[in-house]
Residue frames as a rotation matrix with the C-alpha (Angstrom) as fourth column:
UNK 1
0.586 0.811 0.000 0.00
0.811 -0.586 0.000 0.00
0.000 0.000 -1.000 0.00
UNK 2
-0.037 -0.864 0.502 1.35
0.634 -0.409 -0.657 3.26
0.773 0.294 0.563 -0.31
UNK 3
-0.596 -0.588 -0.546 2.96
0.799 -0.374 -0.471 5.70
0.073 -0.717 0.693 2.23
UNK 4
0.676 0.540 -0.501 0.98
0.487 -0.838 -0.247 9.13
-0.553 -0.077 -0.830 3.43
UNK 5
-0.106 -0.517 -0.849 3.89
-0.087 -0.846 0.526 10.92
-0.990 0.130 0.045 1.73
UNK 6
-0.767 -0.393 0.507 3.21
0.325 0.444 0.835 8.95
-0.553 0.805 -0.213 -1.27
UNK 7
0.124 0.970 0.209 -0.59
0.991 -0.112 -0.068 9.59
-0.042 0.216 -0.976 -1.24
UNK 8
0.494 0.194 -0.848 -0.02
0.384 -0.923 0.012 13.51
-0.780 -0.331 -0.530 -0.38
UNK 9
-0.459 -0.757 -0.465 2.55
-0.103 -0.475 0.874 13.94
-0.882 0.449 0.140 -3.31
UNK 10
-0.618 0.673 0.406 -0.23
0.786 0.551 0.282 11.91
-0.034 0.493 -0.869 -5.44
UNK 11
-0.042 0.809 -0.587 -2.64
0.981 -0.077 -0.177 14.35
-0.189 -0.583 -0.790 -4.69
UNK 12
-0.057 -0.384 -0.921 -0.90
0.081 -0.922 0.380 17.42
-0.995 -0.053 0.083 -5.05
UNK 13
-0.805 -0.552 -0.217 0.43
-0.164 -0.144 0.976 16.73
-0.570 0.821 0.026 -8.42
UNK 14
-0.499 0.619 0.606 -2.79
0.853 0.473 0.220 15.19
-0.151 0.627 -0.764 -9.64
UNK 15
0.533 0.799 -0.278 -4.72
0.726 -0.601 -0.334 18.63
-0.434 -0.023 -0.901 -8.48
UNK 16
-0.196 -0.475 -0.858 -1.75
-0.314 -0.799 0.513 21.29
-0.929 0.370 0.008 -9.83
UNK 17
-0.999 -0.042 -0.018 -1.50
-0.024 0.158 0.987 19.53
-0.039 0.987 -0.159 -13.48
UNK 18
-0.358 0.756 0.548 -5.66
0.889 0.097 0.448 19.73
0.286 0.647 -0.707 -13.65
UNK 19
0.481 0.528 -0.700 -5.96
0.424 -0.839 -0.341 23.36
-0.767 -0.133 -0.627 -12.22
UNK 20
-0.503 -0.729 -0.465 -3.59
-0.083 -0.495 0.865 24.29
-0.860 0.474 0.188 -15.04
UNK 21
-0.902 0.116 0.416 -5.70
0.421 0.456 0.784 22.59
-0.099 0.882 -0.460 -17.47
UNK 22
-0.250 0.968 -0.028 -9.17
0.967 0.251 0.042 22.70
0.047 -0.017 -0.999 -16.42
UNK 23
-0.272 0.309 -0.911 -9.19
0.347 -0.852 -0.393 26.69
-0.897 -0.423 0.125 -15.39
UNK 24
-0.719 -0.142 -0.681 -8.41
-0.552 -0.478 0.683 27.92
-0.422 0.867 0.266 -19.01
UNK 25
-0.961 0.276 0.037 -10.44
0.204 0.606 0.769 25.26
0.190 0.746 -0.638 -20.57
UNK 26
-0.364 0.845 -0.393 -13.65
0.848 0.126 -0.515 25.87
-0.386 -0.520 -0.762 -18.07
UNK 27
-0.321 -0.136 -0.937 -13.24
-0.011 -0.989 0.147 29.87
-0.947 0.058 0.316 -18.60
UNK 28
-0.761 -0.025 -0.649 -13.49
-0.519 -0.577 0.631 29.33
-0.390 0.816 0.426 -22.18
UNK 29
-0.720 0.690 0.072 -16.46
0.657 0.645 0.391 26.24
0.224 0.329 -0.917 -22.45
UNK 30
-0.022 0.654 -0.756 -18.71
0.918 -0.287 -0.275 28.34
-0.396 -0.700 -0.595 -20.04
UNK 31
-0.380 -0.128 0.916 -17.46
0.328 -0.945 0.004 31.99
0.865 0.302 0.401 -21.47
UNK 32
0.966 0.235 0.107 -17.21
0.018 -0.476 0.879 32.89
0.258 -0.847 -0.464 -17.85
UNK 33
0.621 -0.766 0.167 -14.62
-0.577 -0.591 -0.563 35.02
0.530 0.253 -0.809 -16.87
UNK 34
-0.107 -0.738 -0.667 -11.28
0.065 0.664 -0.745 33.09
0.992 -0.123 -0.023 -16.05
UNK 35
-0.858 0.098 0.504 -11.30
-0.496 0.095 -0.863 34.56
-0.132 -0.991 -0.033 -11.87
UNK 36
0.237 0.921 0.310 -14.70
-0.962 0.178 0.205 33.19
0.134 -0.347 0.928 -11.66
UNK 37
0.724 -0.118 -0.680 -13.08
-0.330 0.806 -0.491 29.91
0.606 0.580 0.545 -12.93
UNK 38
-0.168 -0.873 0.458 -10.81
-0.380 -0.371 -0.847 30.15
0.910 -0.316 -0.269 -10.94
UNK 39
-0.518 0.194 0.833 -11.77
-0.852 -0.202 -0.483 30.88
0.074 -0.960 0.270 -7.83
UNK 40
0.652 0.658 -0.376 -14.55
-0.707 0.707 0.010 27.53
0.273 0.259 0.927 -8.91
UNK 41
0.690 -0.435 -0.578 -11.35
-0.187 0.665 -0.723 25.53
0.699 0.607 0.377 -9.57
UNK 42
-0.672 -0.623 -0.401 -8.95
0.134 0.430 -0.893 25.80
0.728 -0.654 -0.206 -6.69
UNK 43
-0.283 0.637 0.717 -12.15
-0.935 -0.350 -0.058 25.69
0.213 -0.687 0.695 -4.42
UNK 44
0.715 0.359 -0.599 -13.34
-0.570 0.796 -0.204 22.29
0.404 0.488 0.774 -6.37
UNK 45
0.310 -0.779 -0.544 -9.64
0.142 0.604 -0.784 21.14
0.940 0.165 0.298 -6.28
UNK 46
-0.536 -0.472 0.700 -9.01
-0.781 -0.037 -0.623 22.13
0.319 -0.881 -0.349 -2.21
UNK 47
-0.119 0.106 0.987 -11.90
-0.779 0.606 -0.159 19.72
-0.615 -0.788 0.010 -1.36
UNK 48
0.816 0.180 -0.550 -11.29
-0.455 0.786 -0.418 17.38
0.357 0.591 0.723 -3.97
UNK 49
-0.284 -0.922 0.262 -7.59
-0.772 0.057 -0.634 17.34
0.569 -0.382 -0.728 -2.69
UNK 50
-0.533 0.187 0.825 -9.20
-0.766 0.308 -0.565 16.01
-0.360 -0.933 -0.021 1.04
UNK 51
0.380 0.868 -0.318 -11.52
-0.877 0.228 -0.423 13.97
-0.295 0.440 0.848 -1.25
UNK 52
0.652 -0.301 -0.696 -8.90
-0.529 0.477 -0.702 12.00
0.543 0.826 0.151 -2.76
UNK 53
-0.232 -0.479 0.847 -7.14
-0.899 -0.228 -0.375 11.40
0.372 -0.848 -0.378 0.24
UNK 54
-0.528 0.088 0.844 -9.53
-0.769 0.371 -0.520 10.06
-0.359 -0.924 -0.128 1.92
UNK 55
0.655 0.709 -0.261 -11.51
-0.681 0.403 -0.612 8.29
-0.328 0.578 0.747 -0.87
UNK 56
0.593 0.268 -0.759 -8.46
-0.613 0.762 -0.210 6.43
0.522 0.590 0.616 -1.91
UNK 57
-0.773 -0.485 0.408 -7.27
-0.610 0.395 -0.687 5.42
0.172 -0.780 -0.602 1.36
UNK 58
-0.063 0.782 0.620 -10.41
-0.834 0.299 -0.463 3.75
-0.548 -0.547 0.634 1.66
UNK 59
0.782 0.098 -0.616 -10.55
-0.623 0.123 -0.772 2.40
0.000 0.988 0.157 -1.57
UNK 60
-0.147 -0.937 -0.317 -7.04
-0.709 0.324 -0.627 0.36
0.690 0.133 -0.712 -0.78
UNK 61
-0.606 0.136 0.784 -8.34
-0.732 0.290 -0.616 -0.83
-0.311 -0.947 -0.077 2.26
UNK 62
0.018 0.990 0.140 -11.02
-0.778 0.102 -0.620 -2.35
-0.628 -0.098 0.772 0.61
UNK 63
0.345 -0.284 -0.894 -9.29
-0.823 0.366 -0.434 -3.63
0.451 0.886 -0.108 -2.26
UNK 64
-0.692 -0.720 0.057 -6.74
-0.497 0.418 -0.761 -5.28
0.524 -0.555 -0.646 0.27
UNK 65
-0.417 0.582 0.698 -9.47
-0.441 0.543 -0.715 -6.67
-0.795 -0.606 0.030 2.58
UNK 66
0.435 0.876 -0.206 -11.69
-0.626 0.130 -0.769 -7.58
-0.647 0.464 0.605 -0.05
UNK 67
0.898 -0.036 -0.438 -9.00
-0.390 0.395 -0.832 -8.74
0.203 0.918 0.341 -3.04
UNK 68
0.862 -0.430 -0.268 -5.39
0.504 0.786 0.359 -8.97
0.057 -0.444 0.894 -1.20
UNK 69
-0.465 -0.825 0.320 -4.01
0.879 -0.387 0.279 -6.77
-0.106 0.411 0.905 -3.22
UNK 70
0.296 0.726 -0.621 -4.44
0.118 -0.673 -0.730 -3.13
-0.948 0.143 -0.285 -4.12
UNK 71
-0.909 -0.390 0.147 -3.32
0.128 0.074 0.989 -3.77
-0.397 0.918 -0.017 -7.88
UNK 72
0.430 0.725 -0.538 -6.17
-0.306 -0.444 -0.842 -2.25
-0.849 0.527 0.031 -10.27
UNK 73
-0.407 0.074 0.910 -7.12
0.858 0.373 0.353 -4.03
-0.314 0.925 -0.215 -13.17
UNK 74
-0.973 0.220 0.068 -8.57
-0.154 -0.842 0.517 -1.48
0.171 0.493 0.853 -15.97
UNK 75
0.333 0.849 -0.411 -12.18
0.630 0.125 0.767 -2.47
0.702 -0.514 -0.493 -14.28
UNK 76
0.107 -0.001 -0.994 -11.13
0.989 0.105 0.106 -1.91
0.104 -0.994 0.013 -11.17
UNK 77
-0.884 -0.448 -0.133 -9.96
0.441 -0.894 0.081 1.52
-0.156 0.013 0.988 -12.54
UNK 78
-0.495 0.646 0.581 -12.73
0.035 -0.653 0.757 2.59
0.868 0.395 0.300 -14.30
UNK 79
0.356 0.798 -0.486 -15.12
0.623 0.185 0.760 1.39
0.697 -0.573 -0.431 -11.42
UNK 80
-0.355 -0.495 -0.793 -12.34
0.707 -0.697 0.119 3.90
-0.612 -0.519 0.597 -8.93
UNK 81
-0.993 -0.030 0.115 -12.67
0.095 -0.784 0.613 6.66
0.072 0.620 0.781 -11.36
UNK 82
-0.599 0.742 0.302 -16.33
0.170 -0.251 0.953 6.64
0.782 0.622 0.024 -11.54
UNK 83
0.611 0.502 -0.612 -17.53
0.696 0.027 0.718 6.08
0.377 -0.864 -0.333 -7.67
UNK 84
-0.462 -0.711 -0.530 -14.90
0.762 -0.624 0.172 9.03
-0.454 -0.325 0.830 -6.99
UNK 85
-0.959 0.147 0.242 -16.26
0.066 -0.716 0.695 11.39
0.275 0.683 0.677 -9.31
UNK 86
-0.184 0.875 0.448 -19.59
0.261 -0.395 0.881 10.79
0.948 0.279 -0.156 -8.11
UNK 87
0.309 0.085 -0.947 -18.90
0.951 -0.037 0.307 11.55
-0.009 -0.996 -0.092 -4.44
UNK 88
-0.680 -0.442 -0.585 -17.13
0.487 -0.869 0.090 14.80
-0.548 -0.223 0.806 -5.30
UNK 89
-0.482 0.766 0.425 -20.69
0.201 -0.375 0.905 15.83
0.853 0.522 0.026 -8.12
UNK 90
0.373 0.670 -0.642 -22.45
0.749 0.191 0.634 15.41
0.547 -0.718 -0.431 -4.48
UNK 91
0.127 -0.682 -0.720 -20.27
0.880 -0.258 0.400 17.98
-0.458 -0.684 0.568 -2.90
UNK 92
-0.601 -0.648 -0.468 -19.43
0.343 -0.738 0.581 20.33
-0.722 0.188 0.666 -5.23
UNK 93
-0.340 0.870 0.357 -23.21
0.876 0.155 0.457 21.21
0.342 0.468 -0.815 -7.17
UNK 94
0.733 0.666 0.137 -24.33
0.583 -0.719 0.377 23.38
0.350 -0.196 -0.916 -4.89
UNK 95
-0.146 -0.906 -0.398 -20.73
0.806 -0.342 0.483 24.94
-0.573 -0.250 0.780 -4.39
UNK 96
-0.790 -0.157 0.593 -20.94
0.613 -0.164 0.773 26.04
-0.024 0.974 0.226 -7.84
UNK 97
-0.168 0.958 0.234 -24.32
0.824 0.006 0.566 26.87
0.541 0.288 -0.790 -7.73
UNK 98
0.530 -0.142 -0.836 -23.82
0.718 -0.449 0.532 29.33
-0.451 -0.882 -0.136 -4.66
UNK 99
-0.109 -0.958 -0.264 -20.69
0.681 -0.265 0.683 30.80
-0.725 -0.105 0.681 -6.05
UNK 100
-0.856 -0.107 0.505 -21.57
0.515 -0.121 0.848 31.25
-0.029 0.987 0.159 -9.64
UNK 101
-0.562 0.815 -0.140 -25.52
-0.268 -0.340 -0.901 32.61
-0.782 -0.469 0.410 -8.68
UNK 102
-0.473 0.390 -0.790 -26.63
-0.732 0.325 0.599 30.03
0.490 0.862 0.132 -11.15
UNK 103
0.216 0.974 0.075 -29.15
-0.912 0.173 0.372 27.55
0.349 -0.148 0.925 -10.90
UNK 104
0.193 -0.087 0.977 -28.87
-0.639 0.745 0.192 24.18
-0.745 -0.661 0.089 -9.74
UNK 105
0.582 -0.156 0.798 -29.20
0.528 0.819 -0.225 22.16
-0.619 0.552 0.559 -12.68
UNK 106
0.857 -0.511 0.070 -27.27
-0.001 -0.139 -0.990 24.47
0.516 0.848 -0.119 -14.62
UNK 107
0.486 -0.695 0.530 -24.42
-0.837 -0.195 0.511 23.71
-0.252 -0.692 -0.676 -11.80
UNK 108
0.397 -0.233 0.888 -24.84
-0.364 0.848 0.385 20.67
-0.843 -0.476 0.252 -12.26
UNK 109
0.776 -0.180 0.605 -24.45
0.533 0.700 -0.475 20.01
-0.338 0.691 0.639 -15.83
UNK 110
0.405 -0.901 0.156 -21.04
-0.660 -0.406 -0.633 22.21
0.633 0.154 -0.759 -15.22
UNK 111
-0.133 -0.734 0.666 -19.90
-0.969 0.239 0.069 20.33
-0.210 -0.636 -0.743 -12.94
UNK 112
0.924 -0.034 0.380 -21.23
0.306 0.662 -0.684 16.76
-0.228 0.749 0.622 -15.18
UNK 113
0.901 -0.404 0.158 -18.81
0.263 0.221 -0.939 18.30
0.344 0.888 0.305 -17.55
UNK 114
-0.108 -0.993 0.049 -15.89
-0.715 0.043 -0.697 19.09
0.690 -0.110 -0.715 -15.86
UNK 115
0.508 0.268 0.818 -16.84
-0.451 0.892 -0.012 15.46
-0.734 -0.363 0.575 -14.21
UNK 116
0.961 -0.185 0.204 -16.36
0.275 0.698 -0.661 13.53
-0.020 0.691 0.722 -17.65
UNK 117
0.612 -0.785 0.097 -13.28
0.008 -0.117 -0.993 15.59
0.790 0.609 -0.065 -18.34
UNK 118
0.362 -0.384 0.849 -11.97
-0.920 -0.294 0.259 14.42
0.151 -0.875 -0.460 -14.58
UNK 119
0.989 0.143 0.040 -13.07
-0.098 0.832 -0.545 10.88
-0.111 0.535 0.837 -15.61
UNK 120
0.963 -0.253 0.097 -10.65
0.230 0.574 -0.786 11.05
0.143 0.779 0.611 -18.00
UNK 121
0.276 -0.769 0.576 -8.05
-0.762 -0.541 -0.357 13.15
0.586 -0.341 -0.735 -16.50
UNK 122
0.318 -0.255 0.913 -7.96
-0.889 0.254 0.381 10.82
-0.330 -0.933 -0.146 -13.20
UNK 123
0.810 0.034 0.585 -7.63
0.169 0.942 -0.289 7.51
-0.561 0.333 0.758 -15.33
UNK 124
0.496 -0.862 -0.102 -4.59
0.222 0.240 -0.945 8.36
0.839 0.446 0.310 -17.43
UNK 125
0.295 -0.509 0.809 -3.11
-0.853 -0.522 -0.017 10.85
0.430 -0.685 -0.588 -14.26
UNK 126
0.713 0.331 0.619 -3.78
-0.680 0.539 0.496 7.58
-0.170 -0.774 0.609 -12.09
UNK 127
0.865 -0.453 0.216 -2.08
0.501 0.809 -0.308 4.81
-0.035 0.375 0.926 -14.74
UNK 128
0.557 -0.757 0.343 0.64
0.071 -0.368 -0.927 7.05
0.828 0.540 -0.151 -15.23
UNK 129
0.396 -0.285 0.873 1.30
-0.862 -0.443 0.247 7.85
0.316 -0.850 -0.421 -11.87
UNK 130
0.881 -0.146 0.450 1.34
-0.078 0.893 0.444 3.78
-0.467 -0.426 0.775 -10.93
UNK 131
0.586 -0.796 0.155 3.88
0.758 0.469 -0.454 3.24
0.288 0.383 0.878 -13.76
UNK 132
0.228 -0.520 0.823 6.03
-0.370 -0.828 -0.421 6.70
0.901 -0.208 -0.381 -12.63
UNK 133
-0.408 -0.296 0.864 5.94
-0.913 0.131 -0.387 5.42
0.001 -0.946 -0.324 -8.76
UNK 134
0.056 0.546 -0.836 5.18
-0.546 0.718 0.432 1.89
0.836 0.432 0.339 -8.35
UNK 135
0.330 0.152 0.932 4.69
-0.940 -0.041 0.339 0.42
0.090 -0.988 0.129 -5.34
UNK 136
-0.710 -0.698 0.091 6.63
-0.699 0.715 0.029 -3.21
-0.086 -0.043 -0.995 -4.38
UNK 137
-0.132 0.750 0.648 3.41
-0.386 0.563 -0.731 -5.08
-0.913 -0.346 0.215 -3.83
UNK 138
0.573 0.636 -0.516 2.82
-0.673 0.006 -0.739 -4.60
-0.467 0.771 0.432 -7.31
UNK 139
-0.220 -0.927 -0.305 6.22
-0.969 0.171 0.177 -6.66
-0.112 0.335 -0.936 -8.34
UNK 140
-0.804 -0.036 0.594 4.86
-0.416 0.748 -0.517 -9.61
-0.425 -0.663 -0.616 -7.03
UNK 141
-0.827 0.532 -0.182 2.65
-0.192 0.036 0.981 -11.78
0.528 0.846 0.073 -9.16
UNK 142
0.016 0.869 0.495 -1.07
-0.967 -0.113 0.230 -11.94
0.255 -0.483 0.838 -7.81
UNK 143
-0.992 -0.123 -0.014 -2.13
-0.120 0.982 -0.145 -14.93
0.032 -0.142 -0.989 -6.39
């Protein structure tokens, strides 16, 4: 399993390399000014940060209790990627909504779409990250 320094450096990097992306990109889907974006984005990304944390410390635990291992097949990924993303849509709706003085459902289907494009962000960020830091467990064929 990995280390708290491992998970916290995980984390960090995963939320700097998508506020770089996602601000500019949001700013210009939405045609809402970049600070608004902003301010949306490292708000999103402080309690996604705590989100991820704690979502995939659990998420190991489980794997490990449940499978032995916390190796992630490309199931196992998607199914991470997708039960993450909807715990942080629960959370961060009526952020948006609040912030932005837009409606609910139009929060939500901003925050759907920078969902999908998290989706996909967190699945390569994720695989890449495993092969970049790999973890000894993983050396070891499954049993």
């Amino acid at each position: 399993m990995r280390s708290t320094s491992d998970r916290i450096r995980h984390a960090i990097s995963f939320e700097i390399l998508a506020l770089l992306l996602v601000t500019p990109l949001g700013a210009w889907v939405f045609s809402l000014p970049i600070t608004d974006i902003g301010v949306v984005s490292i708000a999103s990304a402080t309690i996604a940060m705590l989100w991820n944390y704690i979502y995939n410390l659990g998420f190991d635990h489980a794997m490990q209790r449940f499978a032995g291992t916390t190796y992630k097949t490309v199931p196992i990924r998607v199914l991470h990627a997708v039960l993450f993303e909807a715990g942080i849509l629960i959370v961060l709706a009526p952020f948006i909504a609040w912030y932005l003085g837009v409606g609910l459902w139009h929060a939500i289907v901003m925050d759907v779409s920078f969902s999908l494009f998290y989706l996909v962000y967190a699945f390569v960020f994720n695989w890449s990250y495993d092969r970049l830091f790999p973890i000894p467990e993983w050396q070891q064929p499954a049993s």
